[in-house]
DRENVODREN-6521 format. One record per residue (C-alpha): residue in three letters; x, y, z. Coordinates in steps of 0.05 Angstrom, whole numbers, plus 5000, padded with zeros to 4 digits. Example, Ala and Ser with C-alpha at 12.3 -4.5 7.8 and 13.67 -1.06 7.14 Angstrom:
2
ALA524649105156;SER527349795143;
end
This chain:
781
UNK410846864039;UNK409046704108;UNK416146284127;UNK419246764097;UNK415047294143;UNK417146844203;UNK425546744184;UNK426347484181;UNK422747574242;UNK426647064273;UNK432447324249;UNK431248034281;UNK429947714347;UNK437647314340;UNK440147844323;UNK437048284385;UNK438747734441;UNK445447704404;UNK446348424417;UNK443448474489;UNK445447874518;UNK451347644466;UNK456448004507;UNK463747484512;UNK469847664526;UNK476947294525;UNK480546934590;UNK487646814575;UNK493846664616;UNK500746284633;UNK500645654679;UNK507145614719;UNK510645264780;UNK509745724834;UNK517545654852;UNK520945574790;UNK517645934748;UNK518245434691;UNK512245384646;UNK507544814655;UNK503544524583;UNK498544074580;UNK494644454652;UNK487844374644;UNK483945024653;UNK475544974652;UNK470545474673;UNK466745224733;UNK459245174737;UNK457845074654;UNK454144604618;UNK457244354570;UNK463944444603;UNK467544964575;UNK474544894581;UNK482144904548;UNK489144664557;UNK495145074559;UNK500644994504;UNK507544824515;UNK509045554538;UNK504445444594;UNK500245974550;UNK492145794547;UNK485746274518;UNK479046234530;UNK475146514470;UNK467946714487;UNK467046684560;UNK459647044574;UNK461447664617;UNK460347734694;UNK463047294753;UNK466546724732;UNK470546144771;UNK476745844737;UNK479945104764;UNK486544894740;UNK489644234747;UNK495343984723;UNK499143194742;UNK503943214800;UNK500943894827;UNK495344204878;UNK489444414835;UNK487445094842;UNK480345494838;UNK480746194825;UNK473846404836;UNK469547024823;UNK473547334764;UNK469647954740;UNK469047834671;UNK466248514626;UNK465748634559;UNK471049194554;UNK477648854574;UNK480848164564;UNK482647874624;UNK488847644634;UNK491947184691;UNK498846884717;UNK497746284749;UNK502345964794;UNK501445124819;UNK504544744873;UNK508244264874;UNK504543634904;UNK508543444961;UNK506442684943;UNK510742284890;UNK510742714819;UNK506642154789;UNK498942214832;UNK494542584800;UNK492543094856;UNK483943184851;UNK483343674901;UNK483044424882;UNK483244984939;UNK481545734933;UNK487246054967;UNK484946764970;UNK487046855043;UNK493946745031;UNK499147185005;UNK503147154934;UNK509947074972;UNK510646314995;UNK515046495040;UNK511046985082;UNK509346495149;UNK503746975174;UNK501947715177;UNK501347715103;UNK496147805052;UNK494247884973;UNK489648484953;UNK486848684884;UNK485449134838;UNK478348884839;UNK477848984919;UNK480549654911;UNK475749914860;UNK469149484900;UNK470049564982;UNK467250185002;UNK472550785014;UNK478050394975;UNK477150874929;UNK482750594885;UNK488050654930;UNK492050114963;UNK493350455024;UNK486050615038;UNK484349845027;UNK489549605057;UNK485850025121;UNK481549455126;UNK485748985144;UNK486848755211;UNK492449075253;UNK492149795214;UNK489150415237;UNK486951005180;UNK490251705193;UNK484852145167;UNK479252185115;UNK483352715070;UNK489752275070;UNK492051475049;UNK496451475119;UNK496450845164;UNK498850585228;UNK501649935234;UNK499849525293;UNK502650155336;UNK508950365286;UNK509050945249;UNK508350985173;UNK515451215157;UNK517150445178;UNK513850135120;UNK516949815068;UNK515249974996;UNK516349554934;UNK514349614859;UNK516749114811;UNK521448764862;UNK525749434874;UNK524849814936;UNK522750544918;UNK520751274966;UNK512751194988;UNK508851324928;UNK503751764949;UNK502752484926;UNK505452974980;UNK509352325018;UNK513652865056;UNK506953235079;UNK504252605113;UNK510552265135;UNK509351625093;UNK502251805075;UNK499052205020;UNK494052484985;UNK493551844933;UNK497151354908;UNK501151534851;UNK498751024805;UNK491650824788;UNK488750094791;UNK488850094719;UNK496549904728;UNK496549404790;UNK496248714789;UNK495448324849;UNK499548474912;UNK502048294979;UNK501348685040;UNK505848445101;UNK504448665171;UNK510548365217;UNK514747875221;UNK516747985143;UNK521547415105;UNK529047555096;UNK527547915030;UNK524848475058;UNK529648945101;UNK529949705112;UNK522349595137;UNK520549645218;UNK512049605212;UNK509349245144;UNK511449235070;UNK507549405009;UNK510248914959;UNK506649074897;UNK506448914822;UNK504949274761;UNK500948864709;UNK503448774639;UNK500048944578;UNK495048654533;UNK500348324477;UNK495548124434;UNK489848644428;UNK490149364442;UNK485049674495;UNK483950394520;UNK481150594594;UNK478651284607;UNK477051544668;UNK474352184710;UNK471652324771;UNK473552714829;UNK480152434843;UNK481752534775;UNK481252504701;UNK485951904676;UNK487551534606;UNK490650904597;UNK493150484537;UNK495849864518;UNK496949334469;UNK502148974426;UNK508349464401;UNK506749014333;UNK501248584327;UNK504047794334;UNK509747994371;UNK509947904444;UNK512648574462;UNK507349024499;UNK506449654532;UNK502650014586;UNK501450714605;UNK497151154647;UNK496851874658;UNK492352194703;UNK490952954725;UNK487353154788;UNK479853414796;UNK480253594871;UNK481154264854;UNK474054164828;UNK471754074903;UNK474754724927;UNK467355094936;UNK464354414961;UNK468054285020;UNK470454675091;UNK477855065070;UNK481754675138;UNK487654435107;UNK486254595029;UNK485854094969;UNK492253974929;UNK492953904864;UNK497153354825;UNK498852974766;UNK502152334748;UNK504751894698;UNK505451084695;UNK508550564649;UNK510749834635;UNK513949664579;UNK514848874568;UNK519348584522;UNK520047704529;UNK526047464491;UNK528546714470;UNK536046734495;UNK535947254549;UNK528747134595;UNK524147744591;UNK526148494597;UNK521449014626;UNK522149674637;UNK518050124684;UNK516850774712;UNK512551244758;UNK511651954766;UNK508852474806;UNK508153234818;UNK503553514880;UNK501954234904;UNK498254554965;UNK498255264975;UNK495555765023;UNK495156535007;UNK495156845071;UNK489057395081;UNK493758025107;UNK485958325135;UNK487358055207;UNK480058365222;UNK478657715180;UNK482557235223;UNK479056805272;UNK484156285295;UNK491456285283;UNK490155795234;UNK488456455194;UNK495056605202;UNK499256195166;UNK501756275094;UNK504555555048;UNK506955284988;UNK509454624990;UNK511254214929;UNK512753454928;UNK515653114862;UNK518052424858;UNK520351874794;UNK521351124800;UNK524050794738;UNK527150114732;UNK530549604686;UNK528648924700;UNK530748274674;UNK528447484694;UNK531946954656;UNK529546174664;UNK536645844678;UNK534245154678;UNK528244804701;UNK529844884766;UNK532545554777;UNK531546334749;UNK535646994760;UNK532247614776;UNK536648304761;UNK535049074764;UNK537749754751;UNK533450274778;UNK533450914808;UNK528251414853;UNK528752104867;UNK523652564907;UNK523953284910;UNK520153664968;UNK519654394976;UNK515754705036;UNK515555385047;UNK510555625105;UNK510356255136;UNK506556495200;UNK503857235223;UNK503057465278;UNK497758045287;UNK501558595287;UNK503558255212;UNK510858015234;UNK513457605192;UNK516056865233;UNK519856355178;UNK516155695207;UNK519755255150;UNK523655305099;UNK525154585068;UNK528354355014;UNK530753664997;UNK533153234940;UNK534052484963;UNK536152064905;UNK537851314902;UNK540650894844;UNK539750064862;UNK542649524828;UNK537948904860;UNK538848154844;UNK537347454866;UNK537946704848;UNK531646304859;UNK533345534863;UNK528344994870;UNK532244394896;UNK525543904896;UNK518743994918;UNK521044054993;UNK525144624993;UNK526545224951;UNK532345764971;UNK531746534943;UNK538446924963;UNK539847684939;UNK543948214936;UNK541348964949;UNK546949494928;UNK544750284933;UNK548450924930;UNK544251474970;UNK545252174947;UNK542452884988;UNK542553474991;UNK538553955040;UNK538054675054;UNK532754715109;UNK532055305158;UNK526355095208;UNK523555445279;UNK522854945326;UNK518955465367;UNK514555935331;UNK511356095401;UNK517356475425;UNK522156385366;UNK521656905302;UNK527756575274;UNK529555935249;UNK533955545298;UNK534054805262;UNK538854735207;UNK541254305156;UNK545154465095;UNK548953875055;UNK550353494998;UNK553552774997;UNK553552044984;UNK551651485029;UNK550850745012;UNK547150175036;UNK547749445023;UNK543648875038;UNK544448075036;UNK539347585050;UNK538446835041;UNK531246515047;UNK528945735047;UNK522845465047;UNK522744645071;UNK516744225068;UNK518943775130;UNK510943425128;UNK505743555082;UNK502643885142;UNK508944265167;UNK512844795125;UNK519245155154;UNK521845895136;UNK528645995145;UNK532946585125;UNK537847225151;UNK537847875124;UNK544748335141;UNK544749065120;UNK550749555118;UNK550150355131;UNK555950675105;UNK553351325152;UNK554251025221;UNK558250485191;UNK553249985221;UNK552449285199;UNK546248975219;UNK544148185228;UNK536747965214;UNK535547225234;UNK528547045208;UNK524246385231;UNK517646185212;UNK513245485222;UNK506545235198;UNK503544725224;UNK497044465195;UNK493844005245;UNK487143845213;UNK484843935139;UNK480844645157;UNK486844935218;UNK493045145225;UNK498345415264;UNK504345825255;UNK509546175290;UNK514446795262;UNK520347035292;UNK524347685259;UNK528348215276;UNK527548755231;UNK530849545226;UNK530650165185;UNK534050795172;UNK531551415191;UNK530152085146;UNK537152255126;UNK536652905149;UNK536152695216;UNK543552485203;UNK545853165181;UNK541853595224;UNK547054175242;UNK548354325313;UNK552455045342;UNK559454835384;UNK565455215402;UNK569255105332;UNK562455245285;UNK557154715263;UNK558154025285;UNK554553405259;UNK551953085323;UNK548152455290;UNK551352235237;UNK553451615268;UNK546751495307;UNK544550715298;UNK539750485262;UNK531850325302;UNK531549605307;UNK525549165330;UNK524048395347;UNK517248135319;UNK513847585350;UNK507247405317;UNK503446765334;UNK497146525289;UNK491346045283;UNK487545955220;UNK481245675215;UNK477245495143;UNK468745555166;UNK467145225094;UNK469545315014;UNK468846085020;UNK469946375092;UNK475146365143;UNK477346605214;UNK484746755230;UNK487547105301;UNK494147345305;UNK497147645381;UNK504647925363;UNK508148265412;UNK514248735384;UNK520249005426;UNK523249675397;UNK530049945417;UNK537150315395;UNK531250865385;UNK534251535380;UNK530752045436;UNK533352625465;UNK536352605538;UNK531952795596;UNK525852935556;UNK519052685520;UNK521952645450;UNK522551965412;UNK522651795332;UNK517351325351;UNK513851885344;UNK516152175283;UNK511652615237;UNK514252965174;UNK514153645222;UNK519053425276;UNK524053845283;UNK529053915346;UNK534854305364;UNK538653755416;UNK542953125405;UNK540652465393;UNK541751865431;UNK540551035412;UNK537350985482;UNK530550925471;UNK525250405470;UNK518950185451;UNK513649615460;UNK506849465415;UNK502648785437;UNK496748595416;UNK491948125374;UNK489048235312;UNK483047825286;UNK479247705213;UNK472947315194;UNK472047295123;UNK467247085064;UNK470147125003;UNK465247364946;UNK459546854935;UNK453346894903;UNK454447624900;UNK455847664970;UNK461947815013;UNK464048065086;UNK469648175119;UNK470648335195;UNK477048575222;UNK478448725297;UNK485549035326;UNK485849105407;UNK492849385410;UNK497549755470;UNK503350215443;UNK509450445485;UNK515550775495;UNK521350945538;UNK525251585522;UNK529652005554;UNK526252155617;UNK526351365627;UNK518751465634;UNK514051015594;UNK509251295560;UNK503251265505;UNK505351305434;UNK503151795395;UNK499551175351;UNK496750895411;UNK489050835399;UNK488550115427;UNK482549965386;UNK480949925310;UNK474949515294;UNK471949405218;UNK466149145198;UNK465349035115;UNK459448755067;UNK457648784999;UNK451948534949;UNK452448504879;UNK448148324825;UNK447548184746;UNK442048444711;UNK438348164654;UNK441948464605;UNK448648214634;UNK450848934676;UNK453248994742;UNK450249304808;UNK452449294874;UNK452949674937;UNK457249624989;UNK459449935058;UNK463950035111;UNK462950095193;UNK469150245228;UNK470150555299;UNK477150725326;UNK479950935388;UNK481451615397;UNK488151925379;UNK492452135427;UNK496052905443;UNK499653215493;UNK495653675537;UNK495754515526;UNK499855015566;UNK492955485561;UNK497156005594;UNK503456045555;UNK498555935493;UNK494456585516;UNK501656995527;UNK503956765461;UNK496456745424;UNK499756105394;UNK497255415412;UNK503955125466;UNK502654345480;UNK506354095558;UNK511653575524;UNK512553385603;UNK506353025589;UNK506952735523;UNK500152445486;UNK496952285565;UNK490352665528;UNK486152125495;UNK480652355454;UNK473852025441;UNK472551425400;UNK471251605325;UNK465251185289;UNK465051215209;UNK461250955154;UNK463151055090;UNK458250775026;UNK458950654956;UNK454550384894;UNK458250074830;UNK453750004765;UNK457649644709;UNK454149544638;UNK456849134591;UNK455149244512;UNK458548894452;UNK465449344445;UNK466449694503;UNK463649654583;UNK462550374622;UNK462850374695;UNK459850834746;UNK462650814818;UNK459351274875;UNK463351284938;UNK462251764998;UNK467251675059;UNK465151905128;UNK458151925120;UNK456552045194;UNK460252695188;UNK464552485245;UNK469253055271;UNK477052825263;UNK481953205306;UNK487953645265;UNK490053925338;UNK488554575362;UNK488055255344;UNK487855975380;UNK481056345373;UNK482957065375;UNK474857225380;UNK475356825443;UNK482756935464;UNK483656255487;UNK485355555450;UNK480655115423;UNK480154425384;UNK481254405309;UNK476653925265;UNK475953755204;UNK468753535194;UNK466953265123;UNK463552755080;UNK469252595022;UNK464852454961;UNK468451934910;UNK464351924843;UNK467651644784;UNK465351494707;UNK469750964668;UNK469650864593;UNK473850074576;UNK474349964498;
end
């Protein structure tokens, strides 16, 4: 009676330590050569740090599982004969999603027959191979943990060196001096409009991102000097991916917070079939905030929808098809009491609407064991509707905008990846799009003086663009590699063709350093409109731009790289760019350097302008370890141009210093959850604006900036400190997480211009001065 007293009581604690700390999970993936895609069986895959070793081999699809793997941070080696071992370190492992990884090896550059023992984490280098420099990888993971990521690539990618944040209520960012509206964007290998909600709003920027993490997989973020691939693109390139779906087990995500309330599936279409799909739809919260926060510029509202569909064949390589969607609103109801009106801020009356779909066809097909052709369909549309109306006190009515725009494109997009040996490897492609517009805008270009529009454009048509490039990367050493390629693009506009030579060399002198050198000269089109932009003559409207060239800029980029151990490492990068063909207006300020998503003028454009951006950019890094991780990041940066006037100036971007300091700690409990905090010090150099005409903006009681004297007002430096706490607990089905984010913690004031104070009849600074709280619950299963 008394064993059988002590078996059940045993068997009650089993089963309790089974249920607390009996959490697994699976780790599965696909080994393959990272340049010919072409599966690799027989890797060996273990999980680092066990005892006994736990660990598997993949099959002859390159396919491996690991059944279960305890949950929290876990570090993965893979080796395979003839080929650099690899450590991916630090997965997060939970209980409420499998995790799934595409792994790419190496090719040793030593004969095919050595067995290659050493294994390298390669965090600090980017997915592309062919990226020289200026280039890194960011994930999902880094999004959702570094403090005011807040799930958004653009926001993390704010970390990095050489980029400076917009503002707290927006995703935009400067590039090392350039503009936003010069970044590349890619999704799935197909260029596509910036994929933020209200793009137009922010000239590049948004509100968010119009997908969630729970759809990215890793992705690179370029900075300058970009390979041949990447054309249209003047300041960096988002080149991101979309994972693919669990095809094996389905899983559900839900999410809410104040960003948002989100669901996400995936799974098998039938279960043993390698067919899979992924979607996400998500609805905004902000709206939520609307009584919590100051009413400067209002909170939008928005929606969108995400989805990958995956479908691997035998004969014809794997299909996928993919799409994302968006819908934003911000309005204003203008108060008609102008008792009630304290700045002319008061005054204004909006609705602007910003819609934009993404969908693609693509296809990769394995050719031989050397080679594999990548082909897409796709097409992009964004529709942007800004209506905005100002008053003056006696109630006039002034039309400020009036905007309405359909851009469409439809892109056929292909290239032939060929290994030749483990030396070199060539990628060439073809880019083919047909641009369609059509615009009815009606702006005032000076709502001072002006109570009628006098900026026009109204017209529908079809442009096309074409792009060719041919890439090669050559191994010349083990310790030198060589990137070589051209990219030429055609503007059927202007009727412009455009040559891109490309160069980049890395040299690694000693086992820990390195040194490289990019060369590239890069371009990119500017907002159609500014084409088609309507101009009064003696015989009617005349189209004054349409054949204005295209902005083109040399990159120069120099870098040394130095690993300080297994986990951290130190890079500095001085670039110096050289704009020019710029279009500016004659004899004045003006410059599309300097373009915002409000410019509007009324005079002809020339390709005489100029512009310069130098500077150095610096990172020291720890990787996750132990639970720990830091990153600091350090831009010292001039930014100038030449326009019309032939006098140089500041660019509007010009805030010569962006400085980041990251850290994070993170823990796992007895019971197998997740804390950690984490934060963020930045301090950036104050923006830059043009100086008031106080007494033409007391006649008019509208704020009037001296253009004569373009951005020579400099304000203070801006310190910031954002926070956030992630608490993960893992139980036997499903893992909840709670995330707790607040950006700007300091409260530090961030400049929106100026407004008129009709209390005080004279012009005065306009801040926006708030802490941005990010709180989040999310439900895996």
């Amino acid at each position: 009676m008394k064993t059988r007293k002590i078996l059940i009581l045993l068997a009650i604690v089993i089963f309790r330590l089974n249920f607390t700390f009996g959490q697994t999970q699976v780790i599965k993936g696909k080994i393959v050569d990272s340049e010919s895609l072409i599966e690799l069986p027989g890797a060996s895959i273990i999980i680092l740090n066990t005892n006994p070793i736990i660990g598997t081999t993949s099959d002859m699809s390159g396919n491996f599982t690991l059944q279960n793997v305890s949950v929290g941070r876990k570090s993965l080696q893979i080796s395979y004969m003839g080929y650099d071992s690899q450590i991916i370190s630090d997965i997060l492992v939970s209980s409420g999603k499998e995790i799934s990884l595409n792994i790419s090896l190496k090719e040793s550059f030593s004969s095919i027959g050595e067995v290659v023992v050493k294994a390298e984490t390669k965090k600090d280098e980017s997915l592309n191979k062919m990226a020289t420099l200026s280039a890194r990888t960011f994930s999902v993971e880094e999004a959702q943990r570094f403090a005011g990521g807040m799930d958004d690539p653009s926001r993390l990618a704010s970390t990095f060196a050489g980029v400076t944040p917009s503002t707290v209520d927006n995703n935009e960012i400067v590039i090392r001096g350039n503009a936003s509206k010069g970044i590349l964007w890619k999704l799935e290998d197909v260029e596509i409009p910036a994929p933020n909600h209200l793009a137009d709003m922010f000239s590049g920027g948004g509100v968010n991102t119009m997908f969630t993490s729970n759809m990215l997989s890793n992705s690179d973020f370029l900075t300058g000097a970009f390979p041949a691939e990447y054309g249209n693109a003047i300041s960096g390139v988002f080149d991101m991916k979309l994972r693919t779906g669990n095809d094996s087990k389905r899983e559900y995500t839900f999410q809410v917070g104040t960003q948002g309330i989100d669901f996400s599936a995936e799974g098998p279409f039938a279960k043993g079939k390698q067919a899979s799909y992924l979607i996400n739809y998500r609805y905004s919260t902000l709206g939520l905030l609307q009584n919590l926060m100051p009413q400067v510029t209002g909170l939008p509202t928005f929606s969108d929808l995400s989805l990958k569909f995956n479908f691997p064949t035998k004969a014809f390589g794997v299909f996928s098809i993919w799409s994302i969607n968006g819908n934003g609103n911000i309005a204003n109801e203008q108060n008609k009491d102008t008792t009630k009106w304290k700045t002319n801020m008061d005054s204004f009356k909006y609705d602007i609407n910003y819609r934009l779909t993404a969908s693609g066809i693509n296809n990769r097909k394995i050719l031989n064991e050397k080679s594999y052709l990548f082909t897409s369909l796709s097409f992009s549309a964004t529709d942007y509707k800004n209506e905005n109306v100002f008053y003056r006190t006696n109630l006039q009515e002034v039309p400020l905008t009036n905007q309405k725009e359909i851009n469409s494109k439809l892109s056929f997009t292909s290239y032939l990846n060929k290994k030749f040996n483990s030396r070199h490897t060539n990628r060439t492609g073809l880019i083919l799009n047909q641009l369609t517009y059509n615009f009815d805008v009606a702006n005032n270009t000076n709502v001072a003086e002006n109570n009628v529009a006098d900026f026009f454009v109204k017209s529908t048509g079809i442009a096309f663009s074409t792009q060719f490039y041919t890439q090669s990367k050559i191994s010349l050493t083990e310790k030198i590699d060589v990137n070589l390629g051209v990219h030429a693009m055609y503007f059927s506009l202007n009727d412009e063709i455009i040559p891109e030579p490309r160069f980049g060399v890395n040299w690694k002198f000693s086992k820990n350093k390195s040194l490289s050198f990019a060369y590239g000269k890069h371009s990119k089109i500017e907002p159609l409109r500014v084409y088609m932009t309507e101009f009064a003559g003696e015989n009617g409207t005349e189209l004054l731009n349409s054949k204005l060239d295209v902005t083109k800029a040399h990159h120069f980029v120099l870098a040394y790289d130095m690993k300080i151990g297994e986990k951290t490492h130190f890079k500095i990068e001085p670039y110096y760019q050289i704009l020019y063909d710029v279009p500016v207006i004659a004899d004045s300020s003006f410059s599309m350097i300097n373009y915002t998503s409000e410019t509007f003028f009324t005079n002809q454009l020339f390709n005489t302008g100029t512009g310069s951006n130098v500077g150095v950019d610096l990172t020291l890094e720890q990787f996750l370890h132990n639970g720990f991780y830091y990153m600091f990041t350090a831009s010292i940066y001039d930014s100038k141009y030449i326009s019309g006037d032939k006098i140089e100036r500041n660019t509007k971007y010009n805030q010569n210093l962006a400085l980041n300091f990251l850290t994070g700690k993170e823990w796992q409990t007895k019971k197998n959850n997740t804390f950690g905090i984490n934060g963020r010090f930045t301090i950036i150099g104050g923006k830059r604006q043009s100086p008031v005409d106080y007494e033409k903006s007391e006649q008019f009681q509208y704020v009037v900036y001296n253009d004569s004297k373009a951005y020579e007002v400099q304000l203070p430096t801006s310190y910031f400190v954002d926070v956030s706490i992630n608490y993960t607990i893992n139980k036997a089905k499903f893992s909840q997480s709670i995330i707790l984010q607040a950006k700007n913690l300091l409260m530090q004031k961030e400049s929106l211009g100026h407004a008129f104070n009709f209390e005080t009849n004279t012009v005065e600074p306009y801040n926006l001065k708030i802490v941005f709280p990010y709180i989040s619950y999310k439900l895996m299963f």
